[in-house]
C-alpha positions as CSV (number, residue, x, y, z in Angstrom):
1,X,53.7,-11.5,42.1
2,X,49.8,-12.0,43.7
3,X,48.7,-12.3,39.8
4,X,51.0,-14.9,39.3
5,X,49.9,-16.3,42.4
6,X,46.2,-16.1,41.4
7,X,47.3,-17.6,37.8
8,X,48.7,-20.6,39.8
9,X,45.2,-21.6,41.7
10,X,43.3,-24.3,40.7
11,X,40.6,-22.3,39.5
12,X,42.4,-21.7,35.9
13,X,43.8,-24.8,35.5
14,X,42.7,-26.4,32.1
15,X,43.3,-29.8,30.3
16,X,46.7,-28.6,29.1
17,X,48.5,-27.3,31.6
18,X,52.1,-26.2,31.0
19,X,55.4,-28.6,31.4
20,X,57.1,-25.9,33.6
21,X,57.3,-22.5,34.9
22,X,60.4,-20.5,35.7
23,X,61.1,-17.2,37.0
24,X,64.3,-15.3,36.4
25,X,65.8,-11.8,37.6
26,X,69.1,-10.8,36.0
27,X,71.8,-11.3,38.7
28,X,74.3,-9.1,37.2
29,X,74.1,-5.5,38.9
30,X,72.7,-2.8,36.5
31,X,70.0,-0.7,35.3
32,X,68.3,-4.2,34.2
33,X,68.2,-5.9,38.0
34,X,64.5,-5.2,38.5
35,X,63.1,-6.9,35.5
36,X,62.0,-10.3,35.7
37,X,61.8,-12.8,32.9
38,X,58.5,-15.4,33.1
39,X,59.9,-18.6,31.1
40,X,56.5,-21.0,30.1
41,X,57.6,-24.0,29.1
42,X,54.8,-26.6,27.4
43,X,55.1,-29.9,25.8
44,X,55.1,-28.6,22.0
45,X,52.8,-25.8,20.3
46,X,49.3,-27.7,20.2
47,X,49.8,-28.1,23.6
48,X,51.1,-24.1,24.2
49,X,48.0,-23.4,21.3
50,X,45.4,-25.2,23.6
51,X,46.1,-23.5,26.9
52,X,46.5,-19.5,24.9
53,X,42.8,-20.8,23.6
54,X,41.4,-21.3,27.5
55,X,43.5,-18.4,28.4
56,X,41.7,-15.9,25.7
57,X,38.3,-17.5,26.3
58,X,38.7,-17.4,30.2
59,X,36.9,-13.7,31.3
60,X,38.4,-14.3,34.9
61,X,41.6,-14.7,33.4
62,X,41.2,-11.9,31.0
63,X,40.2,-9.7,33.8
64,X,42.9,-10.6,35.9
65,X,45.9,-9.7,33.1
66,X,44.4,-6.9,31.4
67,X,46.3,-3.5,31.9
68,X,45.7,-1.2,34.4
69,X,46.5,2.3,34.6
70,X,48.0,1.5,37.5
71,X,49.6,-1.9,38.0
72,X,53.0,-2.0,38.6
73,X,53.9,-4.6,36.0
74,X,54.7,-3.7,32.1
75,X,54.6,-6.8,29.8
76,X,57.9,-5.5,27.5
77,X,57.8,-8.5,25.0
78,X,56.4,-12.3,24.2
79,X,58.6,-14.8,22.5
80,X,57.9,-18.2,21.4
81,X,61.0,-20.0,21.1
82,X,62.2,-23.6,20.2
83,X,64.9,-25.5,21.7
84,X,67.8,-25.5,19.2
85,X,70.3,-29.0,19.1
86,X,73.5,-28.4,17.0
């Protein structure tokens, strides 16, 4: 939670910034209950493109996401997903 803190400060914001960010735990009790789910939501992918390019050319943020031996997080998957409208 302080990374995504840290993420949040003004220091990394860029000119594309993302629409909105949502955290989610899984509310039904199980083996699953202490995973969380980071949902990134941007205007469309040039704008989601844009901020992954000042992300990958940021050293602070680099250095603030890369994997430690010993950080309690573990990044289990990325999806890029569009909305679907029957």
């Amino acid at each position: 939670m302080a990374k995504l803190a840290e993420a949040a400060s003004p220091k990394f914001n860029s000119a594309v910034m993302p629409k909105s960010v949502r955290l989610f735990r899984n509310a039904v009790p199980g083996p699953d209950t202490d995973s969380l789910i980071l949902v990134i939501e941007y205007e469309d992918m040039a704008a989601y493109g844009a901020r992954t390019t000042f992300e990958n050319s940021n050293s602070e943020w680099k250095e603030l996401f890369s994997s430690q031996p010993d950080s309690p997080e573990v990044l289990r998957s990325v999806q890029l997903l569009t909305e679907f409208q029957p």
